[in-house]
mmCIF file of the N, C-alpha and C atoms, coordinates in Angstrom:
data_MODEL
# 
_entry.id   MODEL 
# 
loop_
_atom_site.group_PDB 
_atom_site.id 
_atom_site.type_symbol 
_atom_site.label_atom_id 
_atom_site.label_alt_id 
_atom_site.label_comp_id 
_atom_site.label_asym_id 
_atom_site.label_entity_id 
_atom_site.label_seq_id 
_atom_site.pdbx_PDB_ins_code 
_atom_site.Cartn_x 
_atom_site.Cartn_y 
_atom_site.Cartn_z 
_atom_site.occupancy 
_atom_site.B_iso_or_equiv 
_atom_site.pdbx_formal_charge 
_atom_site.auth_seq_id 
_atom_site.auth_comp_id 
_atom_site.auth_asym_id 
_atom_site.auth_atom_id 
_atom_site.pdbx_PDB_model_num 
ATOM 1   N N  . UNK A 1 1  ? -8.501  -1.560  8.178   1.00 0.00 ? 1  UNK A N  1 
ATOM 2   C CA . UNK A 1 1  ? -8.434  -2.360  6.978   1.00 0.00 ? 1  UNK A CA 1 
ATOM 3   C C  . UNK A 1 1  ? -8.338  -1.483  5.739   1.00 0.00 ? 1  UNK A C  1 
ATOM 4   N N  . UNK A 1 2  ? -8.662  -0.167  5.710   1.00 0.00 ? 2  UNK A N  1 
ATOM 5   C CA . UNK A 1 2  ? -9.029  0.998   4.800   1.00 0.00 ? 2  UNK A CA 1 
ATOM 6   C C  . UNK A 1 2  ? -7.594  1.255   4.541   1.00 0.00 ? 2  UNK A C  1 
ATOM 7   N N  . UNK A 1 3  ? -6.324  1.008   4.592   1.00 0.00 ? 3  UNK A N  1 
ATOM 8   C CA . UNK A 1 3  ? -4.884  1.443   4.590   1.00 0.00 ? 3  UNK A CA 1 
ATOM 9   C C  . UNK A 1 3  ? -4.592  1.700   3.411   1.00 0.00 ? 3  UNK A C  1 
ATOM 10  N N  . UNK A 1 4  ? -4.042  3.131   3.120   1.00 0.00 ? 4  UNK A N  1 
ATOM 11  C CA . UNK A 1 4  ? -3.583  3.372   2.080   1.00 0.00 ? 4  UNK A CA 1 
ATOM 12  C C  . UNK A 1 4  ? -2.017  2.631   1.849   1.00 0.00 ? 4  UNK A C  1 
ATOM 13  N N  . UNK A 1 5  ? -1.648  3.243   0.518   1.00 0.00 ? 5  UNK A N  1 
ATOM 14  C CA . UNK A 1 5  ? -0.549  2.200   -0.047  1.00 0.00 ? 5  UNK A CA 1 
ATOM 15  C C  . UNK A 1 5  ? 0.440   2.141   0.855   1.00 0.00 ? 5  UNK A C  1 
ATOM 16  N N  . UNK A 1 6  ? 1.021   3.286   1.776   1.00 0.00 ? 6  UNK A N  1 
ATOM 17  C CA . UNK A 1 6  ? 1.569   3.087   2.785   1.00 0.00 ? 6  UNK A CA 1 
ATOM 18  C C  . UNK A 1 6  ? 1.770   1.755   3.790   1.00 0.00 ? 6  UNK A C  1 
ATOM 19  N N  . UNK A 1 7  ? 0.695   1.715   4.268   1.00 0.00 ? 7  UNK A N  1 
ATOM 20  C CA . UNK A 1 7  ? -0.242  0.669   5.199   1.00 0.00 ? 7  UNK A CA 1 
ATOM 21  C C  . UNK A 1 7  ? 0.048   -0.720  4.562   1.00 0.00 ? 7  UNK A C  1 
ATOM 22  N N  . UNK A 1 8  ? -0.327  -0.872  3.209   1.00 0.00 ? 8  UNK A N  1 
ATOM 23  C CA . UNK A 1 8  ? -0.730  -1.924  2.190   1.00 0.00 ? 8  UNK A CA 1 
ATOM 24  C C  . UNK A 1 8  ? 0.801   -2.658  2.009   1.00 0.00 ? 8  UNK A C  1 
ATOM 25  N N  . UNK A 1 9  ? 1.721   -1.332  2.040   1.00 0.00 ? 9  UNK A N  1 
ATOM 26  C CA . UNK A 1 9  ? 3.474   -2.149  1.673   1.00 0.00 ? 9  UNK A CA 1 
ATOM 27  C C  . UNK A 1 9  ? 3.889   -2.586  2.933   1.00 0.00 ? 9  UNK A C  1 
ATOM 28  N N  . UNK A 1 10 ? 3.667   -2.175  3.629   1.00 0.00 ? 10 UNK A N  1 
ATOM 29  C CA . UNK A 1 10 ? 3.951   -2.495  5.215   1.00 0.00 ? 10 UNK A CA 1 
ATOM 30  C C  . UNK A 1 10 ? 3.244   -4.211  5.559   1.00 0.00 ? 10 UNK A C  1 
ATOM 31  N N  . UNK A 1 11 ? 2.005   -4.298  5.016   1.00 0.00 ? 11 UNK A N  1 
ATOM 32  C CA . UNK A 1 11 ? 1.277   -5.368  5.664   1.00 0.00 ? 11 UNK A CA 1 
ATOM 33  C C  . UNK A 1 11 ? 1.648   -6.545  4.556   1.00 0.00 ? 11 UNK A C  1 
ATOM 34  N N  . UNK A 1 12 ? 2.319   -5.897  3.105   1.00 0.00 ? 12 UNK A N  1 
ATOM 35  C CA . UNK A 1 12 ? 2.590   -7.172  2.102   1.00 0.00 ? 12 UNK A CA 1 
ATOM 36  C C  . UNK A 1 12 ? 4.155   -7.224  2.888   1.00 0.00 ? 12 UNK A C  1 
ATOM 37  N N  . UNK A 1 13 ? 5.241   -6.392  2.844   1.00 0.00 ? 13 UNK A N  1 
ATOM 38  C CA . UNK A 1 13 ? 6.241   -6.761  3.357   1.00 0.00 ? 13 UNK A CA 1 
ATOM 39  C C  . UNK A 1 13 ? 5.854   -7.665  4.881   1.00 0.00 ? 13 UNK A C  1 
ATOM 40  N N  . UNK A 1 14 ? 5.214   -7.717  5.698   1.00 0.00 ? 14 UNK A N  1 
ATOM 41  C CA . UNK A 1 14 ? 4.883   -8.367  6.669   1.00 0.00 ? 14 UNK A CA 1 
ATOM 42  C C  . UNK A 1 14 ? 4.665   -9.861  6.203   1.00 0.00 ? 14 UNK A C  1 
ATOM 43  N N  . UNK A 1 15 ? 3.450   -9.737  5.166   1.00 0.00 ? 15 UNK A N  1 
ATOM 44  C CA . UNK A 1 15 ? 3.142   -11.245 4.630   1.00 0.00 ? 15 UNK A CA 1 
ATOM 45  C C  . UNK A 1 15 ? 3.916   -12.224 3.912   1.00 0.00 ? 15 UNK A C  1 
ATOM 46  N N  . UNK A 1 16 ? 5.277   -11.628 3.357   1.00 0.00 ? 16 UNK A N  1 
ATOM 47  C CA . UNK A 1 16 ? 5.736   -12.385 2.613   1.00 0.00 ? 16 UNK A CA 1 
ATOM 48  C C  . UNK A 1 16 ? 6.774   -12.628 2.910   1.00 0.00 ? 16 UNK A C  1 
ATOM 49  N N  . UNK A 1 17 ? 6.836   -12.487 4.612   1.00 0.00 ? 17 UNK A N  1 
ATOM 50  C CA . UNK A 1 17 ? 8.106   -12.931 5.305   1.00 0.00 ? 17 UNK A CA 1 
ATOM 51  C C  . UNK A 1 17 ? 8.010   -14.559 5.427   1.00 0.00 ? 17 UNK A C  1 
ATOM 52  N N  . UNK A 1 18 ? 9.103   -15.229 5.671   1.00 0.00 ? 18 UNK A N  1 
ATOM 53  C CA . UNK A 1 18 ? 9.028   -16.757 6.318   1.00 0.00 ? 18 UNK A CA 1 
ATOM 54  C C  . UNK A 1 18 ? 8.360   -17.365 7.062   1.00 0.00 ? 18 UNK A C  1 
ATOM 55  N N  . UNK A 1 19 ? 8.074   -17.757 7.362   1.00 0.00 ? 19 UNK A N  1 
ATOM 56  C CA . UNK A 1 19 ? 7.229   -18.439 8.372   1.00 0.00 ? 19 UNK A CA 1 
ATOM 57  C C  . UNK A 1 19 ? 6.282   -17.599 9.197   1.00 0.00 ? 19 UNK A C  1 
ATOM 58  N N  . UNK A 1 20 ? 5.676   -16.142 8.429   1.00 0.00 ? 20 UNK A N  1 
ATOM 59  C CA . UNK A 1 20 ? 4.435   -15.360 9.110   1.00 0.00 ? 20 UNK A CA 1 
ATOM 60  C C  . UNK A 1 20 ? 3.175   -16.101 8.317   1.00 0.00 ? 20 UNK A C  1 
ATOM 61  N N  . UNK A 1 21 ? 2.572   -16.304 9.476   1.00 0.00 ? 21 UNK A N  1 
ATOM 62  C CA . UNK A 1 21 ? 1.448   -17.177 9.578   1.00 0.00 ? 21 UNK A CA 1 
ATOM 63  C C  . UNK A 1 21 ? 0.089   -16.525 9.339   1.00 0.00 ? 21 UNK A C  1 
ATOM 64  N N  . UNK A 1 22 ? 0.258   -15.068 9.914   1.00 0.00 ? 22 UNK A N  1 
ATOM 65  C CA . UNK A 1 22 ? -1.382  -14.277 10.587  1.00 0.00 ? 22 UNK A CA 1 
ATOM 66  C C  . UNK A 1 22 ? -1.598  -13.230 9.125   1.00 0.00 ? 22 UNK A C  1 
ATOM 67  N N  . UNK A 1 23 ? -1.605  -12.846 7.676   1.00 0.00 ? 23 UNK A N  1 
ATOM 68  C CA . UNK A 1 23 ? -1.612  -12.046 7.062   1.00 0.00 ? 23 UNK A CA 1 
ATOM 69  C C  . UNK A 1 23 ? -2.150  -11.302 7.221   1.00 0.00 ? 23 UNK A C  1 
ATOM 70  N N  . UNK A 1 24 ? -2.402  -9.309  6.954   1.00 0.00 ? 24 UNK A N  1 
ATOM 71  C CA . UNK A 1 24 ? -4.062  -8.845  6.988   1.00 0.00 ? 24 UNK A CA 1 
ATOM 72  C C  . UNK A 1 24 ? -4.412  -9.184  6.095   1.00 0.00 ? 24 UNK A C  1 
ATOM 73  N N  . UNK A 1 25 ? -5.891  -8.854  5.879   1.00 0.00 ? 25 UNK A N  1 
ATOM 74  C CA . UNK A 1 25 ? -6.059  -8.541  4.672   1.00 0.00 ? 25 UNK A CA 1 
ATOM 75  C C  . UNK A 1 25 ? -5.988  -7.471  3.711   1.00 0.00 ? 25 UNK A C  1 
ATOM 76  N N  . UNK A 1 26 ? -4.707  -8.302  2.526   1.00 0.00 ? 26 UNK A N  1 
ATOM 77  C CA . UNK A 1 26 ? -4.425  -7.531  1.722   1.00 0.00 ? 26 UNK A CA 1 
ATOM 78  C C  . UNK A 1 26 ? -5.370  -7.683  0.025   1.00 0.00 ? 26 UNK A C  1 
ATOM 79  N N  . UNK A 1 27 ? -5.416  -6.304  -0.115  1.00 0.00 ? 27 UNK A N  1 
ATOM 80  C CA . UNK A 1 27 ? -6.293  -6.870  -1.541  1.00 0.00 ? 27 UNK A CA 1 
ATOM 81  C C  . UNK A 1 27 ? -5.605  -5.720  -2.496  1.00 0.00 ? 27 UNK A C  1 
ATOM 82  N N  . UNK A 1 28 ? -6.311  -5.312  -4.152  1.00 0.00 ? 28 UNK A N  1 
ATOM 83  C CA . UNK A 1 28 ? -5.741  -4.576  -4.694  1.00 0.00 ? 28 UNK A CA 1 
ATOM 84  C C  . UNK A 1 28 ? -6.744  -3.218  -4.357  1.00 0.00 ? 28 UNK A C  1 
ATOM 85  N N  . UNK A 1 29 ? -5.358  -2.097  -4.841  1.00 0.00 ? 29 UNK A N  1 
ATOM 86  C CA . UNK A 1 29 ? -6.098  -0.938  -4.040  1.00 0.00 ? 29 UNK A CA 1 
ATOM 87  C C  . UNK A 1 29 ? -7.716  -0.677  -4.700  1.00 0.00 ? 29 UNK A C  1 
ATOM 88  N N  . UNK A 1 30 ? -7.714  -0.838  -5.990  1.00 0.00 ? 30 UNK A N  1 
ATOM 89  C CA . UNK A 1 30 ? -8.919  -0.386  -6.457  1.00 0.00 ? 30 UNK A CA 1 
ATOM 90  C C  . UNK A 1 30 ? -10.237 -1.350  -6.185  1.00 0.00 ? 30 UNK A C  1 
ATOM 91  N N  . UNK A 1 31 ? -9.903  -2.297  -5.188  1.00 0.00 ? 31 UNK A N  1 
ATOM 92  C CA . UNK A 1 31 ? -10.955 -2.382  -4.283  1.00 0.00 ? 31 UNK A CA 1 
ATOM 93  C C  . UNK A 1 31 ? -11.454 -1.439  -3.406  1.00 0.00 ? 31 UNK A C  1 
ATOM 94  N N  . UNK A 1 32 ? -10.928 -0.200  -3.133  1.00 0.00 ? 32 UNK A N  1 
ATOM 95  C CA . UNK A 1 32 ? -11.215 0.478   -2.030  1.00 0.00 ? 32 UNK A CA 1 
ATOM 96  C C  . UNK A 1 32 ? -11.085 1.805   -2.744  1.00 0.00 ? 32 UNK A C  1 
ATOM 97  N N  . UNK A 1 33 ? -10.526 2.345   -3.481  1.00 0.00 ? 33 UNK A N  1 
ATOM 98  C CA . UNK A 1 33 ? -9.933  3.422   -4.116  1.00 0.00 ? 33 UNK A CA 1 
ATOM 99  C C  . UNK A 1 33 ? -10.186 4.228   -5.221  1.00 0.00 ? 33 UNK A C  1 
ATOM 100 N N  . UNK A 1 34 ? -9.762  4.789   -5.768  1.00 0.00 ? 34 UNK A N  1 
ATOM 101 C CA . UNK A 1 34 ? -9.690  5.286   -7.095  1.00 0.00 ? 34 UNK A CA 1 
ATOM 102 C C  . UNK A 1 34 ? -8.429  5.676   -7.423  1.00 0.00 ? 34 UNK A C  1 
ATOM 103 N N  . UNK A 1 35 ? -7.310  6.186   -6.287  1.00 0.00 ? 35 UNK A N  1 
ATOM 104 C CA . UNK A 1 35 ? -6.416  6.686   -6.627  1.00 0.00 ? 35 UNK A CA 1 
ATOM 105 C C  . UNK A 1 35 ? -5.980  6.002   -5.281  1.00 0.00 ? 35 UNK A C  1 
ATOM 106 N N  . UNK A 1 36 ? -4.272  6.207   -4.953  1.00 0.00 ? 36 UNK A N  1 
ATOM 107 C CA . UNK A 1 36 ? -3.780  6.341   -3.209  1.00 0.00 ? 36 UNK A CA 1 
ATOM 108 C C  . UNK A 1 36 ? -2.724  7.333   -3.877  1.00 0.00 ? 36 UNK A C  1 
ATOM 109 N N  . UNK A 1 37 ? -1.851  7.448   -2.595  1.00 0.00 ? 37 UNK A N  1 
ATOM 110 C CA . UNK A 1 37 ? -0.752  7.906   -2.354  1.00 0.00 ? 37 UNK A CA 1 
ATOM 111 C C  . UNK A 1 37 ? 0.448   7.471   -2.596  1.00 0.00 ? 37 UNK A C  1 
ATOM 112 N N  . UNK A 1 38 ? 0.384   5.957   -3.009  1.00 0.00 ? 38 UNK A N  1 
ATOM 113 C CA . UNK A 1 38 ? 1.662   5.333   -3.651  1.00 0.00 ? 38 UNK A CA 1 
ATOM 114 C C  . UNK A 1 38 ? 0.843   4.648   -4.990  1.00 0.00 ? 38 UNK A C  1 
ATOM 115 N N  . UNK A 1 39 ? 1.573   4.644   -5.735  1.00 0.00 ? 39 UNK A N  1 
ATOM 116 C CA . UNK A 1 39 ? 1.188   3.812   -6.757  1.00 0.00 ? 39 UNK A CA 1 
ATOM 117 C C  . UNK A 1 39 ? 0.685   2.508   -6.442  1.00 0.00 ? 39 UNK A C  1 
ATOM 118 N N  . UNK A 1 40 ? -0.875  2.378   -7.658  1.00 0.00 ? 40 UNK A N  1 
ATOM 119 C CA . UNK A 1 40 ? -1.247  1.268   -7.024  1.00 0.00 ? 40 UNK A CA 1 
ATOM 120 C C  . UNK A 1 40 ? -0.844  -0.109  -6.841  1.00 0.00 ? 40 UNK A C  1 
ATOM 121 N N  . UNK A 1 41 ? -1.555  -0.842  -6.251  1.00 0.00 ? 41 UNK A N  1 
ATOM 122 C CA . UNK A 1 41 ? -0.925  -2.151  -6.211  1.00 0.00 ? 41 UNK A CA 1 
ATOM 123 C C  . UNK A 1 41 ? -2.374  -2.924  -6.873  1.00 0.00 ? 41 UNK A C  1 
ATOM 124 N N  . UNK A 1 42 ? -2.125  -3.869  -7.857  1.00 0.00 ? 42 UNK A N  1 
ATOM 125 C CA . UNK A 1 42 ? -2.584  -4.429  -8.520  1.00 0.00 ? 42 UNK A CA 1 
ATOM 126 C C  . UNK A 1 42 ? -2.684  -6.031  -8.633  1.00 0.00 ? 42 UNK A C  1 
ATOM 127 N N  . UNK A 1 43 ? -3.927  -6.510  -8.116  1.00 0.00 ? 43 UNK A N  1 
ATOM 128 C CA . UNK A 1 43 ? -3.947  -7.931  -7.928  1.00 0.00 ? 43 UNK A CA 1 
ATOM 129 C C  . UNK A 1 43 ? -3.982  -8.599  -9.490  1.00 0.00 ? 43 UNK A C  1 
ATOM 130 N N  . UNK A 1 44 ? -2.759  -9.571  -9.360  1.00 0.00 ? 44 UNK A N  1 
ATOM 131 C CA . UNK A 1 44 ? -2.552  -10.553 -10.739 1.00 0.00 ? 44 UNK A CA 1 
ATOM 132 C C  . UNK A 1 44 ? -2.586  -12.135 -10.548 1.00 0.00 ? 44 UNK A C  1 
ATOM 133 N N  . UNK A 1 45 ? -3.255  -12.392 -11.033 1.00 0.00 ? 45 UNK A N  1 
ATOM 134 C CA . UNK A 1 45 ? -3.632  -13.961 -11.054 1.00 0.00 ? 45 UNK A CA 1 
ATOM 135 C C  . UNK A 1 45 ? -3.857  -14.394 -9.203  1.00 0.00 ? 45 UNK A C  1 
ATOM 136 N N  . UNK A 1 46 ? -4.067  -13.553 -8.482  1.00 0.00 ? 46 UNK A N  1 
ATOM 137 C CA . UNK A 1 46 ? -4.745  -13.805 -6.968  1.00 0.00 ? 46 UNK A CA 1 
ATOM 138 C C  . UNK A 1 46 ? -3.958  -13.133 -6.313  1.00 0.00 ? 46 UNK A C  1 
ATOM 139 N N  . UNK A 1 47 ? -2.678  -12.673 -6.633  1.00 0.00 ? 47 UNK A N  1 
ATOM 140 C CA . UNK A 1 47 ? -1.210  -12.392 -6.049  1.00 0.00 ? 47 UNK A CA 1 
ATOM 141 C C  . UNK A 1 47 ? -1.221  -10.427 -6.325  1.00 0.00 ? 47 UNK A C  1 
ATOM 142 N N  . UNK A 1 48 ? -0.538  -10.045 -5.135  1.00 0.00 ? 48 UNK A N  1 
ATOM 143 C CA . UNK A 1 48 ? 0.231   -8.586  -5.903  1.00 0.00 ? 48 UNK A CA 1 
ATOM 144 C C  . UNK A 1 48 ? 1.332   -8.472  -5.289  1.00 0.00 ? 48 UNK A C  1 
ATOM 145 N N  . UNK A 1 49 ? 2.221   -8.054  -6.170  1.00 0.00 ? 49 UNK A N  1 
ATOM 146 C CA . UNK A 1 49 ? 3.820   -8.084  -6.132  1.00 0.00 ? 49 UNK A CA 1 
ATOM 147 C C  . UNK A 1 49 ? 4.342   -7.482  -4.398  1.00 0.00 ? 49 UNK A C  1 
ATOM 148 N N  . UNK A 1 50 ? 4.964   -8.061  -3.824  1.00 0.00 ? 50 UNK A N  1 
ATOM 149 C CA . UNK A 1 50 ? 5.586   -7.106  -2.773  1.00 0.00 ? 50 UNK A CA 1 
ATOM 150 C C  . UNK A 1 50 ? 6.688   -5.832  -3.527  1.00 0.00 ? 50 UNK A C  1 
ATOM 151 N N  . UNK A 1 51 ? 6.830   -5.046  -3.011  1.00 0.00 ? 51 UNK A N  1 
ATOM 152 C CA . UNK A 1 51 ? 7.408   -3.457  -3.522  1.00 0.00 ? 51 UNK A CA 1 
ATOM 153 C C  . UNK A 1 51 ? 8.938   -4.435  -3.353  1.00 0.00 ? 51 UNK A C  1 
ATOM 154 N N  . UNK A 1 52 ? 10.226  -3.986  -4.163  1.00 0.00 ? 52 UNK A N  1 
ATOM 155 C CA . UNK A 1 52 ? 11.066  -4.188  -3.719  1.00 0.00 ? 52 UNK A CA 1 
ATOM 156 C C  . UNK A 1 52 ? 11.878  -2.891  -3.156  1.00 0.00 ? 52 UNK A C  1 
ATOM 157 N N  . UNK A 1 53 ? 11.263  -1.700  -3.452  1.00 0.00 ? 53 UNK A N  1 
ATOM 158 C CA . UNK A 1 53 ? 12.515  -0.741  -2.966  1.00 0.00 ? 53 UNK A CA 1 
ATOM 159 C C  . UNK A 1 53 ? 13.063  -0.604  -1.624  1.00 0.00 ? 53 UNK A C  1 
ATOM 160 N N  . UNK A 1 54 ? 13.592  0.532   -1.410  1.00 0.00 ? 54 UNK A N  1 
ATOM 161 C CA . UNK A 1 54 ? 13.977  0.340   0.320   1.00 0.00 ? 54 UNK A CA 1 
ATOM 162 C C  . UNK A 1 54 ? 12.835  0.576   1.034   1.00 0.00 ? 54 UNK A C  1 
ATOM 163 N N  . UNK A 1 55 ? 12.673  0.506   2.521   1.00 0.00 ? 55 UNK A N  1 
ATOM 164 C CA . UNK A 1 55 ? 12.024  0.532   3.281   1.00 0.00 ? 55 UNK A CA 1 
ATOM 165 C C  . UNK A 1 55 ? 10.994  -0.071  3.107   1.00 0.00 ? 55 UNK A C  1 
ATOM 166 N N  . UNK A 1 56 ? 9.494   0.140   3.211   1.00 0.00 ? 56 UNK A N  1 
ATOM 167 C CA . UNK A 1 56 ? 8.605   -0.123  2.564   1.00 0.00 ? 56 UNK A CA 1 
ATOM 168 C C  . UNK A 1 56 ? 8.374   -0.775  1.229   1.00 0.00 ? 56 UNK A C  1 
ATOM 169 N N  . UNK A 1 57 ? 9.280   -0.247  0.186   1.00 0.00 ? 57 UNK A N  1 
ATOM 170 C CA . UNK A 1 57 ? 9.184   -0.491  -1.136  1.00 0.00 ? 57 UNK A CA 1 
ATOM 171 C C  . UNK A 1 57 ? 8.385   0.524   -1.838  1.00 0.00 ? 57 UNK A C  1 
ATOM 172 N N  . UNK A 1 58 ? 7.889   1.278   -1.186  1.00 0.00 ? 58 UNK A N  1 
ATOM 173 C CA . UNK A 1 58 ? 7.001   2.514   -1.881  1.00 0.00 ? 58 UNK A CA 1 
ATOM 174 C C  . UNK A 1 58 ? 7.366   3.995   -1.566  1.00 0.00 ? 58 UNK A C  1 
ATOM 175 N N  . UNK A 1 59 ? 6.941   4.680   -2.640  1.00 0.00 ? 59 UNK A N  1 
ATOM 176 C CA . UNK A 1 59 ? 7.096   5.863   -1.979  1.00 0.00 ? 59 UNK A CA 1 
ATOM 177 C C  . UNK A 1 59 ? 6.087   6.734   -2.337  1.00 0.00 ? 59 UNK A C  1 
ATOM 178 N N  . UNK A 1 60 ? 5.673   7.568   -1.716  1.00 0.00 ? 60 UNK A N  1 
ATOM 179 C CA . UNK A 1 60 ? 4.595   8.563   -1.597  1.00 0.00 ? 60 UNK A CA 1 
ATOM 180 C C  . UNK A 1 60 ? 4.189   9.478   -2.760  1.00 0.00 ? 60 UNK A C  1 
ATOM 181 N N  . UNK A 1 61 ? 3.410   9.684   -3.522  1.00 0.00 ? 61 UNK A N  1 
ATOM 182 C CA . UNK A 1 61 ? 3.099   10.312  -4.601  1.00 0.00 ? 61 UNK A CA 1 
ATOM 183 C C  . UNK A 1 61 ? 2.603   12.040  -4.007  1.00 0.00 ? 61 UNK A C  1 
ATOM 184 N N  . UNK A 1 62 ? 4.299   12.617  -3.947  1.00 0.00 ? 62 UNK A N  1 
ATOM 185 C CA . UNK A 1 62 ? 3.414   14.158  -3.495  1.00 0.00 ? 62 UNK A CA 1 
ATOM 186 C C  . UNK A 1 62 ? 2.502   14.903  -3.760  1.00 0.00 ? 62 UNK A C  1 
ATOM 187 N N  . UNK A 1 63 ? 2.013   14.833  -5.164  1.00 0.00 ? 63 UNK A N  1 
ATOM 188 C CA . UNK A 1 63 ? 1.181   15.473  -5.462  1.00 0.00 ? 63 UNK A CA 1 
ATOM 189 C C  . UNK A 1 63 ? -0.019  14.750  -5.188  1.00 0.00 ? 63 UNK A C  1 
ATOM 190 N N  . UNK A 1 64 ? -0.057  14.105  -5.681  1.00 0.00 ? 64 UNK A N  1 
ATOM 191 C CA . UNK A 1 64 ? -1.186  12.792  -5.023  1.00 0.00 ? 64 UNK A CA 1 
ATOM 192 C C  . UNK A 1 64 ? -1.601  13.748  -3.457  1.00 0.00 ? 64 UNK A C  1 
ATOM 193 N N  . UNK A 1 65 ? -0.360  13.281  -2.706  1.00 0.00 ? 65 UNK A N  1 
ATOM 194 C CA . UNK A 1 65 ? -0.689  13.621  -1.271  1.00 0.00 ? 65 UNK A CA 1 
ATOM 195 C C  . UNK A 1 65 ? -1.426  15.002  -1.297  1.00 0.00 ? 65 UNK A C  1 
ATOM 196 N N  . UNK A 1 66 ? -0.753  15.608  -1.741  1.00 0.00 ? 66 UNK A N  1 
ATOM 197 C CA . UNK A 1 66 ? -1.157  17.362  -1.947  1.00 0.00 ? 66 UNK A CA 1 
ATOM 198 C C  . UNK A 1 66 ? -2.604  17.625  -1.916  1.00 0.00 ? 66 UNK A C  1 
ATOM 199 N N  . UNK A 1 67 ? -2.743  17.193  -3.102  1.00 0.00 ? 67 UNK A N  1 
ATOM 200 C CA . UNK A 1 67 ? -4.311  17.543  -3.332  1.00 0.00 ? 67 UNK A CA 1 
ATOM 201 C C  . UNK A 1 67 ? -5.225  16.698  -2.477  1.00 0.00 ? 67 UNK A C  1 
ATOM 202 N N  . UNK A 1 68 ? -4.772  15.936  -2.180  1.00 0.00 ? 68 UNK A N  1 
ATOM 203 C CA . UNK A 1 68 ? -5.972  14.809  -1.072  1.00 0.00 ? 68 UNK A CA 1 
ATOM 204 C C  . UNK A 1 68 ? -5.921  15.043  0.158   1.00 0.00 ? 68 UNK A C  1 
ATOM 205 N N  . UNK A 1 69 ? -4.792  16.119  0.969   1.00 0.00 ? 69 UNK A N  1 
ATOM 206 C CA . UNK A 1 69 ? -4.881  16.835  1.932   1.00 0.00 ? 69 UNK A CA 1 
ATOM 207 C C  . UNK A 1 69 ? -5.722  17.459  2.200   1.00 0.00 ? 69 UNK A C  1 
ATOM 208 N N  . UNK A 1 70 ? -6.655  17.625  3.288   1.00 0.00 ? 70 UNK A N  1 
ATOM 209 C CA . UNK A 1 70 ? -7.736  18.380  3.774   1.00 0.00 ? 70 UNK A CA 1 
ATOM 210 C C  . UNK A 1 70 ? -7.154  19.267  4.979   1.00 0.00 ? 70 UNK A C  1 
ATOM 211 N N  . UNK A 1 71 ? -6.018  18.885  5.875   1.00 0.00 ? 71 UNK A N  1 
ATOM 212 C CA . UNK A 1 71 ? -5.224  19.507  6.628   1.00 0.00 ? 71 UNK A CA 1 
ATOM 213 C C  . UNK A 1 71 ? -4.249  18.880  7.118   1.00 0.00 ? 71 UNK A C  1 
ATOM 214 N N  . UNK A 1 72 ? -3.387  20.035  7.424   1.00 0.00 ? 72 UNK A N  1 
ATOM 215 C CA . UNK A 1 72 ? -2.102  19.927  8.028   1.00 0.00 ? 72 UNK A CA 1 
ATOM 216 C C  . UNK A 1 72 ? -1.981  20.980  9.052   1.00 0.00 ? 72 UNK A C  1 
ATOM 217 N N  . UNK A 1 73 ? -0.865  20.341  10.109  1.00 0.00 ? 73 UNK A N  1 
ATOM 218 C CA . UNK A 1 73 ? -0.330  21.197  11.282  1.00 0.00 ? 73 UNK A CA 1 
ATOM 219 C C  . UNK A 1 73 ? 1.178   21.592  10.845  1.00 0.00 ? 73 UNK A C  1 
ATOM 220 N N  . UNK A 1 74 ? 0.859   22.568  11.346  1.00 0.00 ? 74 UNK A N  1 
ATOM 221 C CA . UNK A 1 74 ? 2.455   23.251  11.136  1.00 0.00 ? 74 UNK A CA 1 
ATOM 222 C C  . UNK A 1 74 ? 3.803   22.722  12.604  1.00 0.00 ? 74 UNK A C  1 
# 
């Protein structure tokens, strides 16, 4: 349920398909957060926007990522 913005565009693009019935739960990030990895998503009047870009609709904030890295494999 902890999904960063990644996770979060994935599960709003999921919810705001046609006739999907089962949503997760989606909320705004700074319920959980202080910062993510994509820009946040921000609950407005009960609602937060689905991303329109490609794929996902989001994209990854490298530096963001950078510094919030604790490790990587080569």
């Amino acid at each position: 349920m902890l999904e960063t913005g990644v996770g979060r565009a994935a599960n709003l693009a999921l919810a705001a398909l046609e006739n999907f019935t089962l949503p997760g739960d989606i909320s705004a990030t700074a319920r959980y957060f202080a910062e993510d990895i994509t820009p946040l998503f921000v609950l407005a009047d009960g609602h937060i926007t689905v991303p329109a870009g490609p794929g996902t609709g989001v994209e990854v904030l490298p530096d963001v990522l950078d510094r919030l890295t604790t490790h990587a494999r080569s």
